[in-house]
C-alpha positions as CSV (number, residue, x, y, z in Angstrom):
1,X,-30.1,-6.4,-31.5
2,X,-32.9,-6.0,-28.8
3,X,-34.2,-2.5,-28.4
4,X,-36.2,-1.0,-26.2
5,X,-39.4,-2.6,-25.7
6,X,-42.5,-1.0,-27.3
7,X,-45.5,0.6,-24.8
8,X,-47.9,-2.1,-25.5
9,X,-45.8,-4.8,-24.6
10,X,-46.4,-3.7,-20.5
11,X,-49.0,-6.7,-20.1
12,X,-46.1,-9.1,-21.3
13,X,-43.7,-7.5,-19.3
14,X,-46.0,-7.5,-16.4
15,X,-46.8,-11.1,-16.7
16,X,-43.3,-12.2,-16.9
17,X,-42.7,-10.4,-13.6
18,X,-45.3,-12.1,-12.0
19,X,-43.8,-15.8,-13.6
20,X,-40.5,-14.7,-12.3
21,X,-41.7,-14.2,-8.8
22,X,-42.5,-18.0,-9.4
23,X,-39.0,-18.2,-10.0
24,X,-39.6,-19.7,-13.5
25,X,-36.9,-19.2,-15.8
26,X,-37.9,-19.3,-19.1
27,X,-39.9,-16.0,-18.0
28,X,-36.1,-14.7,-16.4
29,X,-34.4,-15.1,-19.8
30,X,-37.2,-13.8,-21.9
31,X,-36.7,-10.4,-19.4
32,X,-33.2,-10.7,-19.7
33,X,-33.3,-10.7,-23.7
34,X,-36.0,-7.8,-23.8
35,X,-34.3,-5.2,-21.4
36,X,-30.6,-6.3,-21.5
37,X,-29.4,-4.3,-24.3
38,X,-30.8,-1.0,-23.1
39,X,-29.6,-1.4,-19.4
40,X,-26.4,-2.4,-20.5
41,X,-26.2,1.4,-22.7
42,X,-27.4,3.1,-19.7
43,X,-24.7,1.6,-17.3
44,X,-22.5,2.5,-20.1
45,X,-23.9,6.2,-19.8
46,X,-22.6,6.5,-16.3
47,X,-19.4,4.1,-16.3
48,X,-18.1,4.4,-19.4
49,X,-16.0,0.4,-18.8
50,X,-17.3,-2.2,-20.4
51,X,-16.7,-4.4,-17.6
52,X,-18.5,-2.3,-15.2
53,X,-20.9,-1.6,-17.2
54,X,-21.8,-5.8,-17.8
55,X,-21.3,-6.4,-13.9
56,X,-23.7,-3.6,-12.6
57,X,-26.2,-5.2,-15.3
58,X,-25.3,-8.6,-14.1
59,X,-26.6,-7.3,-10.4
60,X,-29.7,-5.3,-11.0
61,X,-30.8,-9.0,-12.9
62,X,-30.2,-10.8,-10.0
63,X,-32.1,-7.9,-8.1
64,X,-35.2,-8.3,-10.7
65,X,-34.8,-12.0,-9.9
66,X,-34.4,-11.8,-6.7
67,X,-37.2,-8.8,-6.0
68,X,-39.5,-9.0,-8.2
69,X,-41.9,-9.5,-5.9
70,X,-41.8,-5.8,-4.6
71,X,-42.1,-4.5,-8.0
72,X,-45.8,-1.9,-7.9
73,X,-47.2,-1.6,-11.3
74,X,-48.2,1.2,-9.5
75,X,-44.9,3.5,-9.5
76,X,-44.5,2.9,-12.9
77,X,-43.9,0.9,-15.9
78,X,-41.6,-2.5,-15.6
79,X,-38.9,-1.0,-17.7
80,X,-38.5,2.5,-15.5
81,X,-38.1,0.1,-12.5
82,X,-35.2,-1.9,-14.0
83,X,-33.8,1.3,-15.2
84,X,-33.9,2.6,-12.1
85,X,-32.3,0.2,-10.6
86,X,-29.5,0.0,-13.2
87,X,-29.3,3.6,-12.4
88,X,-29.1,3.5,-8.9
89,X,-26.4,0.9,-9.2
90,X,-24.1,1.8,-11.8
91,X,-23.9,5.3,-9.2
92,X,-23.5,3.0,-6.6
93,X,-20.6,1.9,-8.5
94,X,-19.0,5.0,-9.6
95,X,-18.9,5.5,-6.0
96,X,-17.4,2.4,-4.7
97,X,-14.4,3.3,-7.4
98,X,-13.9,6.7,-6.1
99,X,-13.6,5.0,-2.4
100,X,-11.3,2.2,-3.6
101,X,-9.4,4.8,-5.6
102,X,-9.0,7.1,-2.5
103,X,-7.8,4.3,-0.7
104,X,-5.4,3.5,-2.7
105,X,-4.2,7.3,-3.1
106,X,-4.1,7.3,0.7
107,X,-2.1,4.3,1.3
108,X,0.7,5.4,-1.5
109,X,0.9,8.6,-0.1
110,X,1.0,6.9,3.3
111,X,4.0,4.5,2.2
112,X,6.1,7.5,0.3
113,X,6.0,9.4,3.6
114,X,7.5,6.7,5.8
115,X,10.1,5.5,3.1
116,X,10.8,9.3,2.9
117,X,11.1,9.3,6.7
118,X,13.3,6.4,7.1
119,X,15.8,8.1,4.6
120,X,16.0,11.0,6.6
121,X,16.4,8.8,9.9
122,X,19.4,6.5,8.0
123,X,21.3,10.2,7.4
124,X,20.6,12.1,10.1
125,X,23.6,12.5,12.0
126,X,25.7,12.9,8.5
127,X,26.7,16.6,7.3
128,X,25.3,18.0,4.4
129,X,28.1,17.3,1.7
130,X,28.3,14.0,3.1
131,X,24.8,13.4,2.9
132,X,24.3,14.4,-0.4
133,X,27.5,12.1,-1.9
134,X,25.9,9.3,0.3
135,X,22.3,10.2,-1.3
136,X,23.5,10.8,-4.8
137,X,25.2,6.9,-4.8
138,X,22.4,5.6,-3.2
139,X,20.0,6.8,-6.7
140,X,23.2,5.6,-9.1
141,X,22.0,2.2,-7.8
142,X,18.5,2.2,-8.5
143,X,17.3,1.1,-11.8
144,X,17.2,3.5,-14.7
145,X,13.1,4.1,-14.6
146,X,13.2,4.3,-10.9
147,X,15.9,6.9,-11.2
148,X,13.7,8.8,-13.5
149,X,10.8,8.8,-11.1
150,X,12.7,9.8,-8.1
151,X,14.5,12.2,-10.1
152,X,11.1,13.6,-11.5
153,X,9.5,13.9,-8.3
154,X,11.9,15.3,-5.6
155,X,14.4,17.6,-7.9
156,X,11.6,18.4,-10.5
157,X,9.4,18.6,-8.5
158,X,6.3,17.0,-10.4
159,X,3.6,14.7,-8.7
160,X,3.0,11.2,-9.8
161,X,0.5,12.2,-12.4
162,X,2.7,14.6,-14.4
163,X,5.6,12.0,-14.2
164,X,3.2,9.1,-15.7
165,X,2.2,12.3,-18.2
166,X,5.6,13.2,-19.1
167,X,6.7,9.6,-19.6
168,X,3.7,8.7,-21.4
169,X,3.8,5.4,-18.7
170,X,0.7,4.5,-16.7
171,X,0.1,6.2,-13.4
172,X,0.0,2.4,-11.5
173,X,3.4,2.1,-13.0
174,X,5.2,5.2,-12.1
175,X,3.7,5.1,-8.4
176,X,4.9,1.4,-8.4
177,X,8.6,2.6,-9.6
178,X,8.4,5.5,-7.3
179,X,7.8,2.9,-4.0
180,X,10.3,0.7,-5.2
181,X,12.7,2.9,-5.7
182,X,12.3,5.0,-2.0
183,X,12.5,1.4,-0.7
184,X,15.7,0.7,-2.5
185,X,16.9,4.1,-1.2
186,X,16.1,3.6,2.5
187,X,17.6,0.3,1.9
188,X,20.9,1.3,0.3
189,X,21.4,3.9,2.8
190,X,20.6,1.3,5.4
191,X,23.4,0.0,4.7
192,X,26.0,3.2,4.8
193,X,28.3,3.1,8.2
């Protein structure tokens, strides 16, 4: 296992900067095996995923590769600057996941909404003990986990997190039952005269 490289080694690090600005390889991989390990534990630090973790380290060494050229022995020493970088990145990254997951949050609550909607435009016009036999057949037809879900959610009362809690089922799966089934319902109750 590498480890951190010792203080003495800067010259060696500093000349392998200047071969990689060269774009010589052999001084690329000898980087890659001295610093690897410990960017790799402090993506880890922020990210916690493995995956993340190897991809943000797999960017800041095509970054070193790529800009090595700006590096100032000035600033500091070889290893702070690639740690830097690894830093910057991995929050970089932790961002970009909040965004997508956002996103994603958005359009799901987006899509319940307008199923939600379209159920109350296919029964408007029906009285209220009508509408709830026609509403109660339409859920015997879902499928037993969508049933769950929708039963969970608008008579219990819960939000998508404490269902996927409660059912010990992922949260991706119980917001996937929960759109399938209000789908199913607008659908269903499309189809009532």
């Amino acid at each position: 296992m590498t480890t951190a490289p010792e203080p003495d080694d800067r010259a060696v690090e500093l000349d392998l900067l200047a071969r990689i600005t060269k774009r010589e390889r052999a001084a690329f991989e000898q980087l890659y095996t001295r610093y690897s390990n410990i960017l790799y534990a402090t993506a880890m630090k922020f990210l916690k995923e493995d995956a993340d973790a190897q991809d943000v380290v797999q960017d800041v060494f095509i970054q070193i590769w790529d800009k090595a050229k700006l590096y100032d022995p000035a600033k500091g020493k070889p290893l702070t600057w690639a740690l830097t970088m690894t830093r910057n990145r991995s929050i970089d990254r932790i961002r970009a996941i909040q965004r997508r997951t956002r996103l994603r949050d958005d359009f799901e609550k987006e899509t319940v909404a307008d199923e939600s909607a379209g159920i109350r435009e296919a029964l408007s016009g029906v009285d209220a003990s009508e509408k709830t036999q026609i509403l109660r057949d339409a859920v015997a037809r879902l499928s037993p986990e969508q049933r769950k879900v929708i039963d969970l959610a608008f008579f219990g009362g819960l939000t998508q997190s404490e269902i996927a809690d409660r059912l010990g089922e992922p949260l991706g799966t119980v917001k996937a039952r929960a759109r399938r089934g209000l789908m199913k319902l607008k659908e269903h109750l499309g189809e009532k005269p």
